[in-house]
N, C-alpha and C positions, 0 to 999 in steps of 0.2 A: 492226578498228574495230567491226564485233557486237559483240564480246566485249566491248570497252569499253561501248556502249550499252545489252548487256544487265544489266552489271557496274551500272550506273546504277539503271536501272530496277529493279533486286530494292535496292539501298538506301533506293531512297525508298520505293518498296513498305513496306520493313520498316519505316522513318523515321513513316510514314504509320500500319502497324499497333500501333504503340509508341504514338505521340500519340494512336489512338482506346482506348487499353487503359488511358491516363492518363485520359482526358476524363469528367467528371463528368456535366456535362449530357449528356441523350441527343438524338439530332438530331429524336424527335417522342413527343409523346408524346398521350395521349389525344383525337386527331384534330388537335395542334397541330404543323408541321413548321416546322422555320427552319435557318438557320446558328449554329455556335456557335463561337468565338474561345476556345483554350485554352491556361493557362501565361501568363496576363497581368501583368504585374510586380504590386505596389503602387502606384505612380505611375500606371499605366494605368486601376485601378481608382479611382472616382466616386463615395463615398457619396453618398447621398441625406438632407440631414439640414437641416430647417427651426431647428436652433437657435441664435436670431441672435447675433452676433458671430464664428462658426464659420466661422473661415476653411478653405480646402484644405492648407494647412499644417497648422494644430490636427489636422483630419478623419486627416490620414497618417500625424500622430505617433499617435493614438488608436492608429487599423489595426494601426501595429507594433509598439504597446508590448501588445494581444491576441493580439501571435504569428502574424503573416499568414505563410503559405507561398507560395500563391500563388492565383492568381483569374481567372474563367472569366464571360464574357458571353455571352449568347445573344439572336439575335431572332425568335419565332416570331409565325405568323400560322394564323390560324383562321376562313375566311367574313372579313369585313368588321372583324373583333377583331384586335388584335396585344398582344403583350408585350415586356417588355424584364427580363431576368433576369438579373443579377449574383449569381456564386458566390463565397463569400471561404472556402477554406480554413484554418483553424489549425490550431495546432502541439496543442491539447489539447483537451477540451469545454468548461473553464472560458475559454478564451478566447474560443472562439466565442460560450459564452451573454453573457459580456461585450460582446461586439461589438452583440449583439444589442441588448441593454438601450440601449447607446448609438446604434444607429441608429434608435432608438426612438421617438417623438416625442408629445407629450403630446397626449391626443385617441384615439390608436389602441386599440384594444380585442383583445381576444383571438378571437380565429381557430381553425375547426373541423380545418384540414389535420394539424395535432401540439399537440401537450401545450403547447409554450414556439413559439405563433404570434400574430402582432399585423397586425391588420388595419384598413387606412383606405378610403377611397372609392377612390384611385390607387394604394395601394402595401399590402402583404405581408407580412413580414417571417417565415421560418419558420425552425427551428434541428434538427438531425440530428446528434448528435454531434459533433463539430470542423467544419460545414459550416454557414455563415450562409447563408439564398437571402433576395434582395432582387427579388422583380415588383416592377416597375408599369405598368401599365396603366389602361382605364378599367376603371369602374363593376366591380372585382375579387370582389361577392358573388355575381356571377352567374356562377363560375368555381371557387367554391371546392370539387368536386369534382373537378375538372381538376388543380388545385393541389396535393390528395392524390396524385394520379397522379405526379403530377412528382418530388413530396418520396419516395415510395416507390421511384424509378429510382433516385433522388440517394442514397438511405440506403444501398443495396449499394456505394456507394462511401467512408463514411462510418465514423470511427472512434467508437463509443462509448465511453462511459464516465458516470462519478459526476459530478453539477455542485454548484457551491457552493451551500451553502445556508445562507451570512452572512445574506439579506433576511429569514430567519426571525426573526432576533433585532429589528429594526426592529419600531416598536408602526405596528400598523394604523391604529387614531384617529388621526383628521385631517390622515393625511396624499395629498396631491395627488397621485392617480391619475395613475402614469406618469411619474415622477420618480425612480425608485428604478435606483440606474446600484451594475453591479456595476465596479468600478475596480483594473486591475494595475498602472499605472503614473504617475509623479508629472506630467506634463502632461495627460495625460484627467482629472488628479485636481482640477488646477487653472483646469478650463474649466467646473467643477460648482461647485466651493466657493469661498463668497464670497472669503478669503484664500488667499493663496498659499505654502501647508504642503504641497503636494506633495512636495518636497527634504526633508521632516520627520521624515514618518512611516515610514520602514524598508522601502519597496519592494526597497532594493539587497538587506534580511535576510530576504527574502521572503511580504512583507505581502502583503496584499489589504485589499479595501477594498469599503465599501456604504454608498450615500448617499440620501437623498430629501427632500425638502421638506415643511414642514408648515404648515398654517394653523393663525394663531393669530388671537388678536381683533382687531388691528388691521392685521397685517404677518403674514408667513413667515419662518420659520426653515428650517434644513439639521439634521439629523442625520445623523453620519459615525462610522462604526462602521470602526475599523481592528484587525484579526484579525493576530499574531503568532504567531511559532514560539512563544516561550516565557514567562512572567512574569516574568521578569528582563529579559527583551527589551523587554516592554510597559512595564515602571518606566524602565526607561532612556530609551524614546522617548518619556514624557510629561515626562519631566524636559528634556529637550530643547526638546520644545514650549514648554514653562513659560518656557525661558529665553531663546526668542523671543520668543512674544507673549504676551497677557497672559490667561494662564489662569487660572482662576478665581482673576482679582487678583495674579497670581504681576508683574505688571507696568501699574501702574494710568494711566491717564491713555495707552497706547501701544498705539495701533487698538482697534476694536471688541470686545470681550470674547468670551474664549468659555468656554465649560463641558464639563468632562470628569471622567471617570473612569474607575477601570480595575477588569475587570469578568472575572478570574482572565489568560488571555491578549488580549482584546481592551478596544479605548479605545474608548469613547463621547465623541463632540465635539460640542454644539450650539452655534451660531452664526448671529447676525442673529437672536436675540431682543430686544426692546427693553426687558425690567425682568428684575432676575437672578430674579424670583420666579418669572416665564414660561420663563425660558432654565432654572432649575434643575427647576422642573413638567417639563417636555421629556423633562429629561435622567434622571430618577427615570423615567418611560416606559420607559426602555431598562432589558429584564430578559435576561438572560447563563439561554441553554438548554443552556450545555454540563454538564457532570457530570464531576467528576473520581471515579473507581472504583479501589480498589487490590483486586487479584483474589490476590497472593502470598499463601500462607495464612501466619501466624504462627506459630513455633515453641509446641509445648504444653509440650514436656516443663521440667523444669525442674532443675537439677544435683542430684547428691546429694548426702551432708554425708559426714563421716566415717567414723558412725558405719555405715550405711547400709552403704559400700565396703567394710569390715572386714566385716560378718557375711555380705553376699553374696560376696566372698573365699574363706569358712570354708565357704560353705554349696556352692558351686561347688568346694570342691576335695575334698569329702565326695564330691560327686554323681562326680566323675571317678573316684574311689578304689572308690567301690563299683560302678560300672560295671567296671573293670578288673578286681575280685575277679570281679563276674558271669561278666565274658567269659572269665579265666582257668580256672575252673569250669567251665565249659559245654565249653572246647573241651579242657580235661583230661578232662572224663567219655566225649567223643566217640571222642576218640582211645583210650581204652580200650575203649570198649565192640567199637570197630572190630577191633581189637585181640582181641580174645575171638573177634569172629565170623568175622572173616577175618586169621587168624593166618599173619605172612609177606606176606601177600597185597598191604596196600596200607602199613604202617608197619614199617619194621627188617628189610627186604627184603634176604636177606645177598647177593646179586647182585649188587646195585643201590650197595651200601655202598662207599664210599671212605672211606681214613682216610687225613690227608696226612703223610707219612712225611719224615723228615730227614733218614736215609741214613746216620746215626751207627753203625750195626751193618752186619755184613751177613746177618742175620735179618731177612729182610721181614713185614711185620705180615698176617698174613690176618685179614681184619674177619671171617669166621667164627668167630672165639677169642671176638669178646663175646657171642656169643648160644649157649644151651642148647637143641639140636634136636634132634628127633628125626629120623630120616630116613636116607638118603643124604648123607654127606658130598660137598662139593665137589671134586673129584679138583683136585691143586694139582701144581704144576710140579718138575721135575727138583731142583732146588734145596732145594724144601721138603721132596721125602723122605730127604734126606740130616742130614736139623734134629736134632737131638734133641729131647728127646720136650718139648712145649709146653706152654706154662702159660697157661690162657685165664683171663681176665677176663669174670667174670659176672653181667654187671648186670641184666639181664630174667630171671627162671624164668617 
């Protein structure tokens, strides 16, 4: 029965060290201590978003179409101050900063904790790599070194990476601070723009999307900038659009007009302008910062003709000819000279000499018959003293 209970006890132990080695928030951080709730589905987590019609259905399709993994609440207290701190994991950074743009609310202003932070009187919004934090609290500017602290625990858990940077192509002029939503997917797309071309634009070929409103002189307009894989991709989903509704006139008299064009891989859409001269002003606004660069370098050379072939033919088979005269000369004079100074020594070595024999006779060939030496003769075998007398072959003196 121990054994069983201690068997228990080191489970949860370990149950317990896993869960705090997962957990994002930390349980205190610059004099602020609380509990924290970790591994919370989607469902469990609560945006916070004042913009109306926004129901909690819309709010969960957003979450999941920027990749939720999973999400972490915390409630700390400090002196007579409290907070309330929701974590939203994603699956990338571009998802999170999406999230972000979306939980964003027109009014908020940017924030000293990180680079891509938004700050209201109650709420926060700061971003770290794939990790969205959502405080609220009161009166949050008398806390925003506290908030550093926080976002600093949170970042060592935090993946970075490159975030999009569609919003650069959006024109600055007059447009309404805090409306610019970066969009992955076709129901966050259709909670922003006046029509419903979410299903339109190529999400499932891996679009993305960047929108924001503008003032004009009487009314507001959307500009929607949708970013494809490739130009052919983008011709074909504007052709699609055209043949829904009514793009510039592509279908007259059937809903509100919009204005587009394609701008190498990305579409420019304005919509809810009230004269095409205002909707197309809008849409000339939109300037394309990409750059296409071919870096392969181009072939210089250029073929030869005939003529060319034939005399470098003639002129390469010179060069090989009189290289081989060279080389035949050089190592004929070598071998002589070698030859003069160490005679026997390193060339026509009568020792060393084989001569391959047929066996046609029974006179064996002595390779001493072809050389004239002076010397010591080779003493030769029983055989050979019995030869009659020899007739050598003398090709060296």
């Amino acid at each position: 029965m121990r054994r069983i209970t201690l068997l228990i006890l080191i489970v949860l132990c370990a149950a317990a060290i896993a869960a705090e080695a997962q957990q994002i928030l930390p349980s205190s951080f610059a004099g602020w201590s609380g509990t924290v709730q970790p591994g919370l589905s989607q469902l469990s987590m609560k945006p916070t978003r004042t913009q109306a019609g926004t129901t909690a259905r819309q709010q969960s399709a957003a979450v999941s179409e920027y990749g939720f993994v999973s999400g972490e609440s915390g409630s700390y207290e400090k002196g007579a101050d409290s907070l309330r701190v929701n974590v939203y994991r994603m699956k990338d950074p571009s998802g999170a900063y999406g999230l972000l743009t979306y939980l964003r609310t027109p009014g908020m202003e940017p924030s000293t904790p990180a680079r891509h932070a938004f700050l209201s009187e109650n709420q926060d919004l700061l971003l770290t790599g794939n990790v969205v934090l959502d405080v609220q609290g009161k009166d949050l500017r008398r806390h925003q070194g506290d908030l550093k602290a926080l976002l600093q625990s949170v970042s060592a858990h935090a993946e970075q990476g490159a975030l999009p940077t569609l919003w650069e192509q959006l024109p600055a002029k007059q447009m309404v601070a805090g409306t610019d939503r970066y969009v992955l997917g076709p129901r966050t797309l259709d909670q922003f723009f006046p029509l419903p071309i979410g299903g339109s634009v190529g999400f499932s070929n891996g679009a993305e999307a960047e929108l924001a409103r503008y003032r004009l002189a009487n009314s507001e307009a959307t500009i929607l900038l949708i970013d494809l894989p490739t130009p052919q991709i983008a011709i074909q989903t504007l052709e699609q659009l055209a043949g829904k509704f009514n793009v510039n006139g592509s279908k007259p008299g059937n809903g509100s007009p919009l204005y587009a064009k394609r701008l190498i891989t990305t579409l420019a859409i304005v919509a809810g302008a009230p004269t095409d001269a205002e909707g197309r002003a809008l849409l000339d606004e939109v300037q394309n910062t990409e750059v296409l660069t071919w870096n392969e370098p181009a072939p210089k050379s250029k073929q030869a003709d005939i003529g060319t072939i034939v005399v470098g033919t003639i002129v390469g088979t010179g060069i090989i000819c009189a290289f081989s005269l060279v080389a035949g000369l050089a190592f004929g004079g070598f071998r002589l000279a070698v030859k003069r100074i160490l005679p026997g020594k390193v060339f026509d070595r009568a020792r060393n000499m084989e001569v391959i024999q047929l066996g046609l006779s029974s006179k064996p060939i002595n390779p001493d018959d072809f050389y004239d030496r002076s010397g010591p003769r080779i003493k030769l075998g029983e055989v050979e003293k019995n030869l009659p007398e020899r007739i050598a072959l003398r090709l060296f003196r």
